[in-house]
Phi, psi and omega in degrees: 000135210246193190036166207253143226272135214240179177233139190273150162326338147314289172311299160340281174317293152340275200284343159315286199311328170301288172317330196279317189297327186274317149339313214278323198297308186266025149285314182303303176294333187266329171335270216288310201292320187288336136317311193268338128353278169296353166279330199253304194272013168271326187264002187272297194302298182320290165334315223256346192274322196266324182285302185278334173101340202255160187231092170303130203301323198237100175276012178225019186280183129325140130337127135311168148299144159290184165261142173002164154051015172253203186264170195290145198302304178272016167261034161269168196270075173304350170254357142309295185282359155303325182295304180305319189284342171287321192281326157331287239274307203275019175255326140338306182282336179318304177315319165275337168282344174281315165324315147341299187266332163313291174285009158271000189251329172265353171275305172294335177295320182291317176312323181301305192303305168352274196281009180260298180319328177299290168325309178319310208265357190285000187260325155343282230273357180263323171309307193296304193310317176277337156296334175252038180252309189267140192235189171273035186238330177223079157293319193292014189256166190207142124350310140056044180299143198253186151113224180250128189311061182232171199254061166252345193264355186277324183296317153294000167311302175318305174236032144301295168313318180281324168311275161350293185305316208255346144320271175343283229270325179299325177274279205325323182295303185301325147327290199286314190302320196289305179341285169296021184259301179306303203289336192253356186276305201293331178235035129283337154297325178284355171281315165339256191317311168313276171006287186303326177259345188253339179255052161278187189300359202242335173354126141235201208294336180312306200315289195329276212327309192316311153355271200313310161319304189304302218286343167317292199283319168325320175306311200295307203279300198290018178239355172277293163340301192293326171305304215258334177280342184277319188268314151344289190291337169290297180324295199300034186236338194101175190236020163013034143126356182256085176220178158187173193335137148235159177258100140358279210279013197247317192321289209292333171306293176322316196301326182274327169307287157298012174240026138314302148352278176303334176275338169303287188272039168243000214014089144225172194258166215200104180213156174235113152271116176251111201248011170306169167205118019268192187279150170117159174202121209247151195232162127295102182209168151305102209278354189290292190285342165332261215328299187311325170280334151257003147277354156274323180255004143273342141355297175309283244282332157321289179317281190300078161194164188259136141030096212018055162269181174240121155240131195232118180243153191233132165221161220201168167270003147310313188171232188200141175223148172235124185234142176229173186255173208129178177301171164275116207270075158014089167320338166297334204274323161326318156316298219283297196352328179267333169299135171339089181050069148287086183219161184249126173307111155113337183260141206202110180281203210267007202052349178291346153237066195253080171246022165057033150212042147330315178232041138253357143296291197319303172304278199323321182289324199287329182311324202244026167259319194100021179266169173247159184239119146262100167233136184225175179260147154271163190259359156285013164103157182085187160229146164253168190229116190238148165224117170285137161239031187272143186296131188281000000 
């Protein structure tokens, strides 16, 4: 344990509650005693003034001698000054028994403090204790402090909520790993099993080429995959500060340019409205992932569509919206779509990017941008796609 070892909150309190009570005590005591002092030495003067005639220079001194001619000491009124020397006596002592009690008044203030602090603090030590209780094997456990709404029960509130939070992220991670373990499994086998039927001992050259082809496009699909898990993984890390200006609309412009291709000969039609004012929308982003997000989602919005279909991406001073034609997507099934290989039954693209995480990329970019992702079904079939990039 590096740095110097500090006194817990118990202690502290206790000696504050000590120190504060033996001040208080021993203002209070020196108050009354330096009063009753000067009371005792005022009726001392008065005595010795009313027998003798005389005022001692010092009322808390000894008697002096008398001087010359006066009168003899022992025609004084001896039961005043007896008096006076008991009330001496029992204010001397006053002093030490108030010193007495003063550190006995910071010895019960601290025990008072202990243990009114100990009661405060039992709920800390119930926080500490579960926090270092729980790992990633019992995420499920909470904290669930009961009692009045002051703030140890807000703080455990505070970190309940980052548990919930760090659950959450924790399933989601065992999720994606077993996924991609299943998504990167299927096609070595199928380069396997080509390979073992197609390079069988009787091959000839059809065979091989055919071979040669499958193993191609497997390559080809597990090298997108690995590609697409890389970018996955960059988004979910954060940009941790490396960003700057884009121009929006000339990005999506490039993007639609190059998803020409693929949309010709998927025959869908492929168009960009940019309706900002005045035009361009310059956003603060990472321009790697800017791009990367809008190539999954005219990308997506291609592949799932139909035959003289449409993808129409808009862009605006809110954000980007992509809305494309196609089968129709089930609302229950929509929510799951940003999740990790993730796919909707019965809807099937053209296979040429079908690694099931476009748009759970596209959520990881907008998430580690500060945008927000909207998806909903049309009810004409398809989905639109909206990304706020307006500040939250």
């Amino acid at each position: 344990m590096t740095g110097r070892r500090t006194w817990s909150i118990r202690v502290r309190t206790a000696v504050v509650f000590a120190l504060a009570a033996m001040a208080l005590a021993a203002g209070v005591v020196v108050f009354s005693n330096l009063m009753s002092q000067a009371g005792v030495s005022e009726a001392y003067a008065t005595t010795v003034r009313d027998a003798t005639g005389f005022r001692p220079t010092d009322a808390t001194a000894a008697p002096k001698p008398m001087p010359t001619g006066t009168t003899d000491p022992g025609d004084l009124d001896m039961s005043k000054l007896q008096s006076v020397a008991i009330v001496r006596v029992v204010a001397a002592q006053q002093w030490q028994w108030s010193a007495i009690g003063i550190a006995g008044a910071g010895a019960v203030a601290g025990g008072i403090g202990w243990l009114l602090s100990r009661r405060m603090l039992r709920p800390i030590d119930r926080i500490t204790a579960t926090a270092n209780r729980i790992t990633a094997s019992n995420l499920h456990e909470r904290i669930a402090l009961e009692g009045p709404d002051d703030e140890l029960r807000r703080l455990s509130g505070t970190v309940d909520d980052l548990l919930d939070r760090l659950q959450s992220a924790f399933e989601s991670q065992r999720r994606f790993v077993a996924q991609a373990s299943h998504e990167l499994r299927t096609p070595l086998a199928v380069q396997r099993a080509a390979m073992q039927i197609g390079l069988h001992d009787g091959a000839d050259a059809e065979d091989v080429r055919a071979t040669r082809d499958e193993l191609l496009e497997q390559n080809r699909r597990t090298e997108h995959l690995v590609e697409s898990l890389l970018v996955l993984a960059e988004a979910d890390r954060g940009l941790a500060g490396a960003t700057t200006d884009v121009d929006l609309g000339a990005v999506v412009g490039e993007v639609v340019a190059g998803a020409a291709g693929a949309a010709s000969e998927a025959g869908v039609r492929v168009v960009h409205e940019d309706r900002t004012e005045p035009p361009g929308r310059v956003v603060t982003g990472e321009p790697m992932l800017v791009r990367q997000l809008l190539v999954n989602l005219v990308g997506n919005a291609v592949e799932y569509n139909a035959r003289d279909g449409f993808v129409r991406v808009t862009t605006s001073s809110d954000g980007i919206v992509v809305e494309n034609s196609g089968p129709t997507v089930p609302d229950a099934v929509v929510p799951l779509l940003v999740e990790p290989f993730r796919r909707c039954q019965g809807v099937t693209g053209s296979g040429r990017r079908h690694s099931g995480l476009g748009l759970s990329i596209v959520a990881s970019i907008a998430q580690a941008q500060g945008w927000r992702l909207s998806v909903t079904g049309r009810d004409e079939g398809g989905l639109r796609v909206q990304v706020d990039v307006s500040p939250e």
